[in-house]
N, C-alpha and C positions, 0 to 999 in steps of 0.2 A: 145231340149227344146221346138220348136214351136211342135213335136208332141205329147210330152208329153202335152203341154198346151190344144193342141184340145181336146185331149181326157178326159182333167179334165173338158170344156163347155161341151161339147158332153153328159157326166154325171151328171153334174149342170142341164143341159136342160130336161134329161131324166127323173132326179127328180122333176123337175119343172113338167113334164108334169105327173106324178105321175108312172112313173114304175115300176115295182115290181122287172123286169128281165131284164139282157139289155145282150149284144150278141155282142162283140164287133170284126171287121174283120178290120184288121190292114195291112196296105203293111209294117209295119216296125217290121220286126223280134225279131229285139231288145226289144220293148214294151212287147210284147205277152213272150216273155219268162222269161223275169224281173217282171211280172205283178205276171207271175206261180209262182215265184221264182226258178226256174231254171236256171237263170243268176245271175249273181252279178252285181250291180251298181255302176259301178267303179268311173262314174264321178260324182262326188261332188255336181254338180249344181242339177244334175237327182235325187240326193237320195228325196230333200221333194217334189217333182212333186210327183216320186213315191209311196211316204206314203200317201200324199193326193190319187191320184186314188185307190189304194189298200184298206185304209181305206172305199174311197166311194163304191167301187164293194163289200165290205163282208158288208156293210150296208144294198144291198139289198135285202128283202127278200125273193123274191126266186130265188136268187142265178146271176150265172154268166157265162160269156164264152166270150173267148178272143181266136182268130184266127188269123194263117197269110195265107192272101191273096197276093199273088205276086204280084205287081205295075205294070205288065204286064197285067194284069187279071182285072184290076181294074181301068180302063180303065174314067168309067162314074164317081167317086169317082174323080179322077184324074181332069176329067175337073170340074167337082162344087169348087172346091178347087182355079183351078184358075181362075176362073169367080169371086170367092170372092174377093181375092187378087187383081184382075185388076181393082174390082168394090169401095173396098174399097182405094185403090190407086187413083181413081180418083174420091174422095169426097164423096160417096156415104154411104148406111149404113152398120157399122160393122156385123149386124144381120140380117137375115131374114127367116122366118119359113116359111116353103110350108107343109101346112098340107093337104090330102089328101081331 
């Protein structure tokens, strides 16, 4: 659930920011082959996470791509992730953008 959920902001946000393409690199195998439809979504809860990002990835137009990246490998991903967590944990804000 929690990574289906990031990756439906992660899309909110991309839209937000106005993207045409977005490229997604995932440590969870799972997503990226469910996304393809090359899995089945057996669990229940997963099926409208799924439909929502599916629907939002063929909205954009021009196109898409979802990859797995090993959690090995993915090392920097890994720690923003839980700097958030720790950061939101201790009172701080759910959001925050670092644009270049």
């Amino acid at each position: 659930m929690a990574e289906y959920t990031a990756v439906v902001r992660g899309l909110e946000l991309a839209r937000e920011l106005g993207a045409r393409r977005v490229e997604l690199l995932l440590d969870s195998k799972l997503i990226v082959e469910q996304v393809h439809g090359r899995w089945r979504i057996k669990d229940l809860k997963l099926q409208p996470l799924w439909r929502q990002v599916v629907a939002m990835l063929h909205a954009l137009p021009d196109g898409w791509a979802a990859n797995h990246v090993p959690r090995a490998q993915n090392g920097t991903a890994d720690t923003l992730c839980n700097q958030a967590i720790d950061r939101v944990n201790a009172g701080g804000p759910t959001v925050v953008i670092r644009r270049p």
